[in-house]
C-alpha positions in Angstrom: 0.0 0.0 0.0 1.2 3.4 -0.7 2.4 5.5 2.5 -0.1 8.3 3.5 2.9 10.0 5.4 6.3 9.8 3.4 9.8 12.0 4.2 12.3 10.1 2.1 12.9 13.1 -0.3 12.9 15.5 2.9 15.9 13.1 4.5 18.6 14.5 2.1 18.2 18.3 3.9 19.4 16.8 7.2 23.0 16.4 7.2 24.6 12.8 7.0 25.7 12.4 10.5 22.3 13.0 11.5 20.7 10.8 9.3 20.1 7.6 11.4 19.4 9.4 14.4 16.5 11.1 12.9 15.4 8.3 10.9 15.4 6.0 15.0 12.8 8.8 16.2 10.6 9.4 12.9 10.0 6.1 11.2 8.3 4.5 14.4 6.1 7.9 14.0 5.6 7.6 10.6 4.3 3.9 10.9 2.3 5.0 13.5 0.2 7.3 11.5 0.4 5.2 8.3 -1.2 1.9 10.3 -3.8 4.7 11.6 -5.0 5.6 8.5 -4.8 2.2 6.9 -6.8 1.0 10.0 -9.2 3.8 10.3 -10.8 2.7 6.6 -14.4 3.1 6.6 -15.1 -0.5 6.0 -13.1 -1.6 9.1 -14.8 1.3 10.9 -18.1 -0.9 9.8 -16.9 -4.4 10.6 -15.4 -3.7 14.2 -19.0 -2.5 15.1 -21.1 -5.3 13.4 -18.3 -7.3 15.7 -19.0 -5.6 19.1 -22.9 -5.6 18.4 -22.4 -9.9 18.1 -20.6 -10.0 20.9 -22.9 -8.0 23.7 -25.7 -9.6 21.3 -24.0 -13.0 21.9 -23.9 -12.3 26.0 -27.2 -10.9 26.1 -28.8 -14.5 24.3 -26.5 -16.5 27.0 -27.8 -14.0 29.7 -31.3 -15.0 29.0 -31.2 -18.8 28.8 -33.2 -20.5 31.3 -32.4 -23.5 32.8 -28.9 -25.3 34.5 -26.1 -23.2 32.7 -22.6 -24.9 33.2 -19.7 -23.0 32.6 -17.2 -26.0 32.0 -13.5 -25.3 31.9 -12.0 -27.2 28.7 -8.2 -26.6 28.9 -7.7 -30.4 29.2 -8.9 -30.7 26.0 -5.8 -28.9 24.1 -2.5 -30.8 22.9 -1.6 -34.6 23.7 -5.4 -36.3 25.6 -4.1 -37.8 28.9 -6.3 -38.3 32.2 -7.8 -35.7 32.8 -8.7 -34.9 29.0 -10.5 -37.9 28.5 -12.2 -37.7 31.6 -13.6 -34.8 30.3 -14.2 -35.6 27.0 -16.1 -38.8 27.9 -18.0 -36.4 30.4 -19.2 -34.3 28.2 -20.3 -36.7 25.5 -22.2 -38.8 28.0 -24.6 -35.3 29.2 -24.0 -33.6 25.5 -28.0 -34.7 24.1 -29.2 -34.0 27.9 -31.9 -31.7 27.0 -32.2 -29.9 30.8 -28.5 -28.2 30.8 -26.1 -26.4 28.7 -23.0 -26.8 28.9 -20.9 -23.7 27.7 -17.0 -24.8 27.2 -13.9 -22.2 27.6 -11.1 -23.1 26.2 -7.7 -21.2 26.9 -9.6 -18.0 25.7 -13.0 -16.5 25.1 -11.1 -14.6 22.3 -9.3 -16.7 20.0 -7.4 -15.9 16.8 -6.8 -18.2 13.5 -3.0 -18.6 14.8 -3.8 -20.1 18.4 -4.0 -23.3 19.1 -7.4 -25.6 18.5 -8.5 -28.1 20.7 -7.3 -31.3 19.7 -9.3 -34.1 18.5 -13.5 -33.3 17.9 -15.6 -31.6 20.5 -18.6 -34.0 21.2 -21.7 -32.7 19.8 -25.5 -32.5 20.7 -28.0 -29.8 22.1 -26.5 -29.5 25.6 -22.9 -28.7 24.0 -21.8 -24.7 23.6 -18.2 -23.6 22.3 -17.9 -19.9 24.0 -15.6 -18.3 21.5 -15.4 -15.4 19.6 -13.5 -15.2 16.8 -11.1 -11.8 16.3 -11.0 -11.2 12.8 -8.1 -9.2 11.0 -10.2 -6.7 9.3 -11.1 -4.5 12.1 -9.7 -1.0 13.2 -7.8 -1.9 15.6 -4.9 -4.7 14.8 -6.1 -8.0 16.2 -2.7 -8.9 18.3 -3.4 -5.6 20.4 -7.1 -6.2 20.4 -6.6 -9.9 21.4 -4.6 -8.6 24.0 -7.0 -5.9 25.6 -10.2 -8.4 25.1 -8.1 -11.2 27.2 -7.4 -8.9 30.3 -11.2 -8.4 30.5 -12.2 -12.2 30.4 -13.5 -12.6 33.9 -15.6 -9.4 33.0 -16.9 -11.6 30.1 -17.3 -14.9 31.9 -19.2 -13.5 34.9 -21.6 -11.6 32.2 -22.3 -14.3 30.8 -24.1 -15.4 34.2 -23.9 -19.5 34.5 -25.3 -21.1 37.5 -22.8 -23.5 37.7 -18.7 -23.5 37.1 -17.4 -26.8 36.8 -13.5 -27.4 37.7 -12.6 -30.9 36.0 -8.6 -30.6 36.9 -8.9 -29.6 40.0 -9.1 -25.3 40.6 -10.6 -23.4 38.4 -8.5 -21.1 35.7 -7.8 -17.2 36.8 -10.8 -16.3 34.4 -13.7 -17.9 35.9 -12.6 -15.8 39.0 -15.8 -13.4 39.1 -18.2 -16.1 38.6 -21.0 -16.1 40.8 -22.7 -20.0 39.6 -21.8 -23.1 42.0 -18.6 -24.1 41.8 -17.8 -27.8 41.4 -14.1 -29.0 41.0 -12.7 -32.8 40.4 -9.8 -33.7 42.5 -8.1 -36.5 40.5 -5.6 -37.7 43.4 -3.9 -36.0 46.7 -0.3 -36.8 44.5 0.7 -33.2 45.7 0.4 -34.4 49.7 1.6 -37.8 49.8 3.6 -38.1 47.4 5.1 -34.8 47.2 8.7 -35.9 46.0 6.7 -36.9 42.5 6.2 -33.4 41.1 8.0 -30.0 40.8 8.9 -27.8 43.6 6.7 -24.7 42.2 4.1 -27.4 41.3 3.5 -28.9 44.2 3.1 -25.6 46.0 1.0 -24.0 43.5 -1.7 -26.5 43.1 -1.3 -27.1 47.4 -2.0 -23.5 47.6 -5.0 -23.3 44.6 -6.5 -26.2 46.4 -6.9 -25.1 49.5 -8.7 -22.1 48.4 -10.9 -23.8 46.2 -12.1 -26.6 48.6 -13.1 -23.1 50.9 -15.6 -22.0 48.2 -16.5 -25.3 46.2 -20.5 -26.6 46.5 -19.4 -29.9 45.7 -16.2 -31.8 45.8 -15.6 -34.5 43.2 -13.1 -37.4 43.2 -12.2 -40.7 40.7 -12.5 -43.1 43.8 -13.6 -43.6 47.2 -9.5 -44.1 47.9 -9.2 -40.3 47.4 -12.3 -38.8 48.8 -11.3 -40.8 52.6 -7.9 -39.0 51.9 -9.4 -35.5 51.5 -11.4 -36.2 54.2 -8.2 -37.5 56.2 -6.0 -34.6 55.2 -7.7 -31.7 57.0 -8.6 -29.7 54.0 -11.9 -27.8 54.4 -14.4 -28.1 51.5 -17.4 -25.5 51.8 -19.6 -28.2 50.9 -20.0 -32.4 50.2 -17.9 -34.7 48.5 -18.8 -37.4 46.2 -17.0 -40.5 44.6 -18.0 -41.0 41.4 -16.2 -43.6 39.2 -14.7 -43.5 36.1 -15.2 -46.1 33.4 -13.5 -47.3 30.3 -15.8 -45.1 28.0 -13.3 -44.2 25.6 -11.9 -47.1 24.7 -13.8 -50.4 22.2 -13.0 -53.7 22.4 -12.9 -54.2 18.5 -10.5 -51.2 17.3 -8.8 -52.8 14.2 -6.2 -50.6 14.4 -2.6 -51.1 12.5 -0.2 -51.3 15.2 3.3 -50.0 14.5 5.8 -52.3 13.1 8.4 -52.8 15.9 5.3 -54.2 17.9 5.4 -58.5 18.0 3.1 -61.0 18.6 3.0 -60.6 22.2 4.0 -58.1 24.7 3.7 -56.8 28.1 2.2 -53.3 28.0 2.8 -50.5 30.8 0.3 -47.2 29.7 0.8 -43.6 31.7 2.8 -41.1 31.9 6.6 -40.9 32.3 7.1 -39.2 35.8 7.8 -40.7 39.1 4.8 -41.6 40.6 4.0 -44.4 38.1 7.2 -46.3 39.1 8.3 -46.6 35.8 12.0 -47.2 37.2 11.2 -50.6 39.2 9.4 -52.0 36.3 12.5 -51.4 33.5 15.1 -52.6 36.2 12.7 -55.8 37.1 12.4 -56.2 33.5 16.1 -55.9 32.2 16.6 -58.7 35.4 14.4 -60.5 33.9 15.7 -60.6 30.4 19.5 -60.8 31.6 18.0 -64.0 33.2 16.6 -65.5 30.5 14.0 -65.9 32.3 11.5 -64.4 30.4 11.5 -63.1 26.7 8.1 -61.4 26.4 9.4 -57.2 25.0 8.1 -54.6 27.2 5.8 -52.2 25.3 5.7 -48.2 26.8 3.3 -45.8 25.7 2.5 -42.4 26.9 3.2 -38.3 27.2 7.1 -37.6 28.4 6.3 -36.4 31.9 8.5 -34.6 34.1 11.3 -35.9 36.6 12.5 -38.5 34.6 15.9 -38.0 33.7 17.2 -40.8 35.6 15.0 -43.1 33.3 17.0 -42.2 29.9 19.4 -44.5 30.0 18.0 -47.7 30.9 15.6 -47.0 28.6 18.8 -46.5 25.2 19.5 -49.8 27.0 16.4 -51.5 27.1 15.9 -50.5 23.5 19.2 -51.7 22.5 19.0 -55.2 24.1 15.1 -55.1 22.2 13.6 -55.9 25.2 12.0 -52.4 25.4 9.4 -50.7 22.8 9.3 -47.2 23.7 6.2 -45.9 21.4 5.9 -42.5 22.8 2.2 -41.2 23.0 -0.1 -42.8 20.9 -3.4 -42.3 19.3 -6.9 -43.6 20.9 -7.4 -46.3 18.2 -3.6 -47.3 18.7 -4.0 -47.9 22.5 -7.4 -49.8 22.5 -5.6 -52.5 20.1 -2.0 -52.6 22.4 -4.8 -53.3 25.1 -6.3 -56.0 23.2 -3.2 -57.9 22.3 -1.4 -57.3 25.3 0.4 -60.7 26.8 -0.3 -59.1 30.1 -0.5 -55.4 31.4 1.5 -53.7 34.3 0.1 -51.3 36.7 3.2 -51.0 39.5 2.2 -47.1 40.4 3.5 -46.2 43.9 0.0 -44.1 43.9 -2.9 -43.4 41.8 -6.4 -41.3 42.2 -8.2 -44.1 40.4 -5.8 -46.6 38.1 -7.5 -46.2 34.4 -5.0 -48.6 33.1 -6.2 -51.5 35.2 -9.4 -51.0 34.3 -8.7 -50.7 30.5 -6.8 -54.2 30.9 -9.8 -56.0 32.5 -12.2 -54.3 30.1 -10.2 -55.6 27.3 -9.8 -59.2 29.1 -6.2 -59.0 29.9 -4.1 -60.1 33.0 -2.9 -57.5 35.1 -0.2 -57.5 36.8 -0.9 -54.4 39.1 0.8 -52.7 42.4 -0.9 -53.3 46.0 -1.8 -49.6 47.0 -5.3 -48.7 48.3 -7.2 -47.5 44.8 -6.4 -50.9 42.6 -7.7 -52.8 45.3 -10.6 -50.5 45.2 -10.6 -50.6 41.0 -9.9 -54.3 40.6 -12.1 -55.7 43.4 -11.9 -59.6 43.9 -9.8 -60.0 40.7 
């Protein structure tokens, strides 16, 4: 586009010397009024109102629904689905054709742009399911990276207008921008990892979500937990919840029996499969060292098949995994896709489970659902989980 405000002929009356100083203090100025007047277009004048009247309209029509409102925090739901993000995901599609709620999801922003991130994977669908998001487009008067920016610092402002009766938690506190509002807060406490076993997470971690906690147990209606396991320890520990607790169960929802999936190539006939997380608190460590002892032994030959999201604290691991993988009695897949991990279940020799603690144990569920042995550690919750087996 051709520059409304242009002093390149002017330059050459300024002596040379001088040049680059005066060019440091006049181009910013210059671009400054040039992006004004490109921005200040009639047409963009136009579009960023139509935009502001669908947003207060679009607050106004969520104002004035009747009926249970649930403002339902979907972070989990971005990048690689662990825990927590199928929890949620199977959540939601089990209530989404309920047709006496609404559930209105949040992603990471109310405002989003084409370059942020999506969630991953499809949203579930039916009548009770709303995505709150407004889209910024780049055609308005004001550039869309500062406007994203203003519109983000007034979130809460947004979130509280929209006036839901409930807030629902499902990782345990609530983000900063649900924090004006007003609806019934429920929040899902997964496991008490950050208590007793403390050692298994970050230093900032572990004091941030002790500290988030305790201030959302003072203020939550209702208190969620995976198993009965965690909700006597939440009881045990002391922390105060404003109002009850409930165990509700998960199940294997996500997962089917008949998946006919192609498994990748370094995968044989049969296998022992561990599934979780690479951090401390699944005991990841025993289980390679047991296993390697094992193979050096000859006393087994069955490969040991890993699958899940890196983690944190597991440096140590790194080398006796190159080993493992070396000696090929170690399959190190990484995180894998849905399809991927119902068949591994399926074929599975046998599954592991040695966690030194867990808020519920998906994995030995998943293995019995599927019809494997499992081969799981004696804490608390997988005696809760597995029952008589």
């Amino acid at each position: 586009m051709r520059n409304v405000v242009s002093y390149k002929g002017r330059l050459r009356l300024v002596p040379q010397p001088l040049r680059p100083l005066v060019q440091t203090v006049v181009d910013p100025i210059r671009r400054g009024i040039n992006n004004a007047f490109f921005r200040l277009q009639p047409r963009r004048i136009a579009a960023t109102g139509r935009w502001t009247w669908q947003l207060v309209s679009a607050i106004k029509t969520r104002r004035r629904a009747t009926g249970l409102t649930v403002a339902v925090d979907v972070t989990p739901l971005f990048g690689a689905r662990t825990g927590v993000g199928w929890y949620l995901h199977c959540l939601l599609t089990e209530l989404a054709h309920r047709d006496d709620l609404q559930l209105r999801l949040y992603g990471r922003s109310v405002f989003v742009h084409a370059r942020d991130e999506q969630i991953s994977g499809d949203l579930p669908r039916g009548p009770a399911i709303a995505l709150v998001a407004h889209q910024v487009p780049d055609d308005l008067a004001v550039s869309s990276r500062w406007l994203v920016r203003i519109l983000r610092a007034l979130e809460p402002v947004v979130i509280a207008a929209d006036g839901n009766r409930v807030v629902f938690a499902p990782n345990f506190v609530p983000p900063a921008r649900f924090r004006w509002a007003r609806g019934g807060l429920v929040v899902t406490v997964h496991d008490l990892s950050f208590r007793n076993v403390s050692w298994t997470l970050h230093d900032d971690t572990r004091r941030e979500l002790a500290a988030q906690l305790e201030r959302t147990l003072a203020r939550a209606h209702v208190v969620l937990t995976d198993s009965e396991t965690v909700q006597r320890e939440l009881v045990a520990s002391g922390m105060r919840t404003a109002g009850a607790s409930r165990a509700i169960p998960l199940g294997p929802g996500h997962l089917s029996a008949a998946t006919n999936a192609v498994l990748p190539a370094e995968v044989p006939r049969r296998f022992a499969l561990h599934v979780g997380t690479f951090e401390p608190r699944k005991n990841l460590a025993m289980l390679l060292r047991a296993w390697e002892q094992l193979h050096s032994g000859a006393q087994v030959t069955l490969p040991l098949v890993l699958c899940g999201a890196p983690g944190w604290k597991n440096e140590d691991l790194q080398p006796i995994l190159r080993q493992g993988e070396d000696a090929r009695w170690l399959i190190n897949l990484g995180y894998v896709s849905d399809a991927v991990l119902g068949e591994l279940y399926r074929r599975a020799t046998i599954v592991c489970c040695p966690s030194l603690y867990e808020g519920f144990g998906l994995p030995v569920l998943e293995g019995m659902r599927m019809g494997r042995p499992v081969l799981a550690s004696d804490i608390p919750v997988h005696r809760e989980v597995a029952g008589s087996a």
